[in-house]
N, C-alpha and C positions, 0 to 999 in steps of 0.2 A: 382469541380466535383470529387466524388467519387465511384467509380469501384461498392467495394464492395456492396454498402448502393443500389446503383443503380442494380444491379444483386439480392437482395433481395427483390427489388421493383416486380421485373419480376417472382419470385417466387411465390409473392401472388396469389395461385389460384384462390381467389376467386375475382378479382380485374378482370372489361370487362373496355379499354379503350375508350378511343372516335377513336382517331387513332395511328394507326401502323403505323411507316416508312421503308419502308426498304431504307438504301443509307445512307450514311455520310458524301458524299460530296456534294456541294453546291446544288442544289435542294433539295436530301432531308432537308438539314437543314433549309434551307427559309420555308420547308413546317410547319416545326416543328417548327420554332420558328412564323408564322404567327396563327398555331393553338393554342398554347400558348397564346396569343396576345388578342386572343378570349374567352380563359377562358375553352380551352377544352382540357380533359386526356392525353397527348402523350407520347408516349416510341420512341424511332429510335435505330434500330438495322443498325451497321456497320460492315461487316466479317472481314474487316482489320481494317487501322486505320483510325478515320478522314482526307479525302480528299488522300488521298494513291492515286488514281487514276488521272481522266484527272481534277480533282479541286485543284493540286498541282500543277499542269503543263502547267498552261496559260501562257500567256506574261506580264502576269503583266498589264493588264492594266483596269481599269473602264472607260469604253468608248460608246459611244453611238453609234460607229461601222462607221467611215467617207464612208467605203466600201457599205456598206449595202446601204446609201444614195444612192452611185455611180449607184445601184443597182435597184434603184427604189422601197425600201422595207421601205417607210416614217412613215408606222405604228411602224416598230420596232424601227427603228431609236429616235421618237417622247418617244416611251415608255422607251428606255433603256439611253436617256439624260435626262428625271426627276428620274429613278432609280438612275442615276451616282451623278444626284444634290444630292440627298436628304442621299445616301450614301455617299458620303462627309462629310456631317455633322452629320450625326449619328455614325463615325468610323475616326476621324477625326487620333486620334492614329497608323489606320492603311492604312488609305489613303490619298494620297496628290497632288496636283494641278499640273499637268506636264506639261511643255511646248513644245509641238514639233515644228518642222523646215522641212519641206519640199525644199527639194533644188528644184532651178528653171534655167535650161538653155536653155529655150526658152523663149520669148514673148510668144508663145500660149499656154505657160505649165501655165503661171502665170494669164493668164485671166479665163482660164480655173477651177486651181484650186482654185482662189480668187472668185470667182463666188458661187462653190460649196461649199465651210467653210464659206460665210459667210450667206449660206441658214443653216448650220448648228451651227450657233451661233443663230440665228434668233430661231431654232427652240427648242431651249433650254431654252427664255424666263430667265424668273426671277432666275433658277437656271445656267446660263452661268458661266463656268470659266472662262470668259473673252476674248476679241474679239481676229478675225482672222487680221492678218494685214502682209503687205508686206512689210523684210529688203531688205536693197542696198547689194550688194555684199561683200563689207567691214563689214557689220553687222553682215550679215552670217556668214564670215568665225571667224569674233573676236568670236564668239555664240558657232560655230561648228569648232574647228580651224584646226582639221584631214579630213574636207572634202574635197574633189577635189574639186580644181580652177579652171582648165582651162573648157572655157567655162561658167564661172557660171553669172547669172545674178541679182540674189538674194535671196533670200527666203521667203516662207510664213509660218509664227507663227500660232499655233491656241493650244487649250488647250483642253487635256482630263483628267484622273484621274490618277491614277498607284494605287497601293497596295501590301502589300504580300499577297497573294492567303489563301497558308494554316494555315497561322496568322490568317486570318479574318474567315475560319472556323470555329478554334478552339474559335473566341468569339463570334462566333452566337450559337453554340455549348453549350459556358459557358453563356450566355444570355439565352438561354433556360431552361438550367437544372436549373439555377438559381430562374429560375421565375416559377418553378416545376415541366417541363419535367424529363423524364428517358432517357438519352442519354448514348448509352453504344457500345465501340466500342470493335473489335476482337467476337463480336456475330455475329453467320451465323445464315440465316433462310433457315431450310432443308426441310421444308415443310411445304403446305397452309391446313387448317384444314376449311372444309366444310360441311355444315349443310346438309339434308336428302332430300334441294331442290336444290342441289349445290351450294349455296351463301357462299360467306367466311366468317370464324367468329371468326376464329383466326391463330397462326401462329408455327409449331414447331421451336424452335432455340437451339442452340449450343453454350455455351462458347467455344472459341477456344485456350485459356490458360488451363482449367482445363477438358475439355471433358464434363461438366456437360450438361443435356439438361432440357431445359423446354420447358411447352407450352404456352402460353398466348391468352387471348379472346381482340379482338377490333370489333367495329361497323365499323370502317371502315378504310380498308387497302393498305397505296399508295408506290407502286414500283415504287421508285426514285433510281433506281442505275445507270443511265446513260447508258454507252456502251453496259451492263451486263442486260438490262432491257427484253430481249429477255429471257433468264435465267429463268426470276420468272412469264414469259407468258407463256412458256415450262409448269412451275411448275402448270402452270394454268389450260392451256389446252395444251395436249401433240400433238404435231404435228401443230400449229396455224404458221401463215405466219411471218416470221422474219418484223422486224418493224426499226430495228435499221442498220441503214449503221454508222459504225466506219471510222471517217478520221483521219488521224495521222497529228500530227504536231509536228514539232519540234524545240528547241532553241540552239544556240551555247552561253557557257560564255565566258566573255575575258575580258582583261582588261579597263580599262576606257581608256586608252590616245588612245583604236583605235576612237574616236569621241572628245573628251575633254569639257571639260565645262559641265553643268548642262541639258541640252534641250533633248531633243530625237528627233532621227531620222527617220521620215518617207519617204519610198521608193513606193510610188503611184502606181506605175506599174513596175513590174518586166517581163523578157520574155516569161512569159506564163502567164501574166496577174493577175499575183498574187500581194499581198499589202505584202512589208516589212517593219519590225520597228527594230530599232536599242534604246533600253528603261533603261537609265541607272536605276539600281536597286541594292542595298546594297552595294555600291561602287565597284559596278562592273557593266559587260555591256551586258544585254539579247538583242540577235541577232536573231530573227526570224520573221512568222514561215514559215513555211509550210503546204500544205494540199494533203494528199496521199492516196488516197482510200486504207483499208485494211478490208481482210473478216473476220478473226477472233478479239473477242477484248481482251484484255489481261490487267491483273494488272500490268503487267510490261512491257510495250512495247518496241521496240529496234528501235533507230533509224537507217534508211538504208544510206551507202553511197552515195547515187545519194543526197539524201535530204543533208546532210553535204557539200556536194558540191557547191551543188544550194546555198546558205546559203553564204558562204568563197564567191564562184565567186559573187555576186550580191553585196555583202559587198565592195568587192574590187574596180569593178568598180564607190564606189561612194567616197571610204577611200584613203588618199595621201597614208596612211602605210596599203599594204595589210595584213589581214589577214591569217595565215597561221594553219595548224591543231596542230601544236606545241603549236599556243596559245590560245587554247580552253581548259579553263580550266574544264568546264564541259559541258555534253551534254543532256541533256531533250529529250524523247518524251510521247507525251498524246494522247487520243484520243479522236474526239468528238463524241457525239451520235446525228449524223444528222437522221434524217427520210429518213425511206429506199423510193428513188424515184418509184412509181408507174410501170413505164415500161421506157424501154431507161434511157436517160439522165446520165451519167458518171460524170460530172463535179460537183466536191462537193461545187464552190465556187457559183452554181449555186442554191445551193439545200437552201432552206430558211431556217434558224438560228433563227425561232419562235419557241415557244414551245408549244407543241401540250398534253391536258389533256384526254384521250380516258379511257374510263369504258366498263369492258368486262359483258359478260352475268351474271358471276358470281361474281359482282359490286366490283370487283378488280381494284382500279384506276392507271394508269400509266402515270405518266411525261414523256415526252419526249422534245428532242429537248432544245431549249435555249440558254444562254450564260450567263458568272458569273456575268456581272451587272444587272440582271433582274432575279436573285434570289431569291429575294422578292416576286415579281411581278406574279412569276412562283408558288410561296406556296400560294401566296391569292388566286389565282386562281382555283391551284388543292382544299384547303379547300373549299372552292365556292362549291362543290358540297357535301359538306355530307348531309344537308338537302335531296340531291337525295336520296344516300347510304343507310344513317341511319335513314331517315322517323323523325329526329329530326330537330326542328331550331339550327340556328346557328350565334350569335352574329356578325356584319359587324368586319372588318381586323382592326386591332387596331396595327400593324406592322411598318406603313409608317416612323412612328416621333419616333420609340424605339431607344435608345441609345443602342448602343452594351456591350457588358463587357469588361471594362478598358477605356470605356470613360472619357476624360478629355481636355481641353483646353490648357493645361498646358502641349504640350506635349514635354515627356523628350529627353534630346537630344542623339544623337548617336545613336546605336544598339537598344538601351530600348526603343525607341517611339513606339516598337510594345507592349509591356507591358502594356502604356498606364498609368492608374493610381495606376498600379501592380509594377511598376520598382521599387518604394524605399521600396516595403516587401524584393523584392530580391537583395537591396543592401545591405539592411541591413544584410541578412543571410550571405552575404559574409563578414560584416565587425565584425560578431561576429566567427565566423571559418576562421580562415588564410585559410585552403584547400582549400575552397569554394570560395577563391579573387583569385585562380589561375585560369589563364587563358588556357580553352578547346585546346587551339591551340595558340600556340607563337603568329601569324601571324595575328590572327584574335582576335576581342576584345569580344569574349565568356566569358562566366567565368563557372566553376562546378557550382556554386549557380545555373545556371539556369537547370543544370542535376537534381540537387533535386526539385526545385520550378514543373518541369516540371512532375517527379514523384507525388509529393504531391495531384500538384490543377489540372494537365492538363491531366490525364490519361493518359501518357507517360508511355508503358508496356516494349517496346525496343529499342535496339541500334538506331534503325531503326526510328521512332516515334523520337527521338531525334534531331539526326544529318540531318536529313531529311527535317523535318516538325516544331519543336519546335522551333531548330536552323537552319538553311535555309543552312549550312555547306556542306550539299552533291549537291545543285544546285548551289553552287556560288565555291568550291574549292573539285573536289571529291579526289586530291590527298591527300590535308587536311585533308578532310574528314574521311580519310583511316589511315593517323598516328594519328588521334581524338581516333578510335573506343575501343582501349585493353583501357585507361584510362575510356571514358564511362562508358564500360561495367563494370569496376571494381567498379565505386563509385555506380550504381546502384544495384550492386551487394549484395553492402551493404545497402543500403535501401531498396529492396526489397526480404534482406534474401534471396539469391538466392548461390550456391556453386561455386565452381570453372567452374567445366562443364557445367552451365547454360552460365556462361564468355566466355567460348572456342568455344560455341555453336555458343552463340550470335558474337562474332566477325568474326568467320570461316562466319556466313550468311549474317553478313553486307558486308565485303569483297568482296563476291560474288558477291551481288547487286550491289557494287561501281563499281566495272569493267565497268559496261551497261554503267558507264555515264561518263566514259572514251574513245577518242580516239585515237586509236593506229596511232603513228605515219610514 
């Protein structure tokens, strides 16, 4: 992926798209790379970076949602276990087979929940991870060796997905631009450009590195920015009824030996009826989440102490070694864009997790709703209507069976299996520059090579983009993260011709940010 060549693209006055994205994080890019798929124009405009938002900040999991079953929501459930199958095999680099353990200390917990996994193995068909089944107590704890004993009866196995979130972005992302999208992040869209019978027909936007603006023409233009989706309906019609309810959620990091062994921990019911997962991830251990009604949405949201809480206490009651805030290495919140409920109703675990495609007067299409395993699912769908939009046909989804970019069978071991079929370009850059085989952080097996690989091909403009998203360093270690950033910023410094006080800049703002996903003890 290249910046520049792509911001030329956008230049072209005289070029009318098929379609416009606005969003960078997982919807839009399902849209975009399912429109591609199809054989039709795309650009996507990102104001920050890819997946900056609530597409960075999952739990890490592709799942077909055990909850939702619980819930009686069987269409979602049906839908988001052939997206989980069939994303398996199309990203196999960045997703993998994970086994959870649901502890069991009752007889009624184990009939109960053995009943319900194994309607949800059933209904995943030909693409199952493999069946649910019930260990003895012994089993458990050898499986899960940090979890509480007393009381246990045994546990039930069942199998969903894991991934890195903003890993799988950035190569549906490079899967797109690849196959000839214009995907371009740090462009804001300030304004919707409307024909003489109010129909939209193109978009003003902003580079937000150089100030520069352009306009560009599409037939037809979908606001996928999730939380922020209210935003470009504002932009639409001023004054129209908010649509989007933001729920926060949030993750604690820690180390692995609070759980041990390989499996993940599912907590079914927590005391206010919420689902927790304990999901080992990059040799470390995501603890959440949570769900907190919040009215405004934000790029950078803060996690509140009552949710930190909730988190430590619920972990404890199930960890021999509790939990404490000392060992939270870092701390995450995102938000979702649930659909704003109608009238009453407060409970967000209530509010349906579909995602909903609505077309305003001025055939402005907007995503809503969702979740990251049905990303796909969600671009076939919103494409599904330009035939309406733009009065053209439009070729059926050729999406389902695409391999991602850096597909490979072959995949590499350690840190690099997110690279995929990209790890020996950037092993090799390290093994020809001594600088580039040092290691980002003593602690962690980063190297510089991937500071520039990420400059180069991934459109990595900041500190921030780096440590963050490239290299997963600010979610899994932000003290780390924090002595990473003055070396960062130096080597990109120098690849990007950038001065000292671009350095001082960019450190002083990373800094900043790393505080948020620190807590104070």
């Amino acid at each position: 992926m290249n910046r520049e060549e792509n911001i030329k693209q956008i230049s072209d006055q005289s070029k009318i798209w098929d379609i416009a994205v606005i969003g960078g994080g997982s919807s839009g890019l399902g849209v975009a790379l399912d429109a591609i798929s199809r054989g039709l124009t795309v650009v996507l405009l990102e104001k920050a970076d890819f997946a900056k938002g609530t597409s960075s900040r999952s739990t890490k999991l592709v799942h077909g949602g055990v909850r939702y079953l619980a819930q009686g929501d069987v269409g979602l459930v049906l839908e988001a276990l052939k997206e989980r199958g069939k994303l398996l095999k199309n990203a196999p680099h960045l997703t993998e087979n994970q086994p959870f353990i649901i502890p069991v200390y009752s007889w009624m917990e184990r009939v109960t929940y053995s009943a319900g996994l194994k309607l949800y193995d059933w209904m995943a068909g030909s693409l199952s991870l493999g069946s649910s089944t019930f260990i003895n107590k012994e089993e458990t704890l050898r499986r899960l060796p940090s979890v509480k004993s007393a009381g246990l009866k045994g546990g039930i196995v069942y199998h969903d997905g894991q991934f890195d979130d903003a890993r799988l972005a950035l190569a549906i992302a490079k899967t797109a631009d690849d196959a000839g999208a214009c995907i371009l992040n740090y462009a804001s869209v300030k304004d919707l450009i409307k024909d003489e019978h109010g129909k939209l027909i193109g978009l003003k936007v902003r580079d937000e590195l150089n100030g520069e603006k352009y306009s560009l023409r599409a037939k037809m233009i979908v606001n996928a920015t999730g939380v922020f989706a209210d935003k470009i309906l504002q932009m639409d019609q001023p004054g129209s009824e908010k649509m989007i309810q933001p729920s926060q959620g949030i993750h604690l990091v820690m180390d692995r030996k609070f759980l041990g062994g390989n499996d993940a921990l599912m907590i079914p019911k927590t005391r206010d009826g919420r689902v927790l997962f304990a999901v080992p991830w990059h040799d470390k251990l995501v603890v959440g989440t949570t769900d907190t009604l919040r009215e405004k949405p934000k790029l950078e949201p803060t996690p509140l102490q009552k949710e930190i809480d909730f988190i430590l206490e619920t972990a404890a009651s199930y960890m021999k070694e509790a939990p404490t805030r000392k060992d939270v290495l870092s701390v995450f919140a995102g938000l979702r864009p649930l659909a704003r409920p109608k009238e009453g109703g407060t409970k967000t675990k209530e509010i349906s997790r579909s995602h909903k495609v609505i077309i305003s007067d001025s055939k402005l299409v907007t995503l809503t709703g969702g979740k990251w395993t049905t990303f796909r699912k969600m671009g076939e769908d919103t494409v599904d209507h330009y035939p309406e939009v733009s009065g053209e046909l439009v070729t059926p989804s050729q999406s389902l069976d695409m391999k991602l970019y850096g597909y490979t069978m072959e995949i590499p071991e350690g840190h690099w299996s997110v690279y995929g079929s990209e790890a020996k370009a950037i092993q090799d850059l390290a093994k020809k520059n001594p600088e580039l085989a040092e290691k980002i952080n003593p602690n962690y097996p980063y190297l510089m090579a991937e500071v520039v690989w990420a400059i180069q091909n991934e459109m990595a403009v900041r500190v921030e983009d780096i440590l963050a998203r490239r290299i997963r360093l600010l979610f899994l270690d932000a003290h780390a993260a924090i002595d990473s950033c003055q070396k960062v910023a130096e080597l990109m410094a120098k690849e990007l011709k950038k001065d000292q006080e671009w350095i001082t800049a960019e450190v002083e703002d990373f800094k900043k940010l790393a505080e948020k996903y620190l807590i104070k003890v």
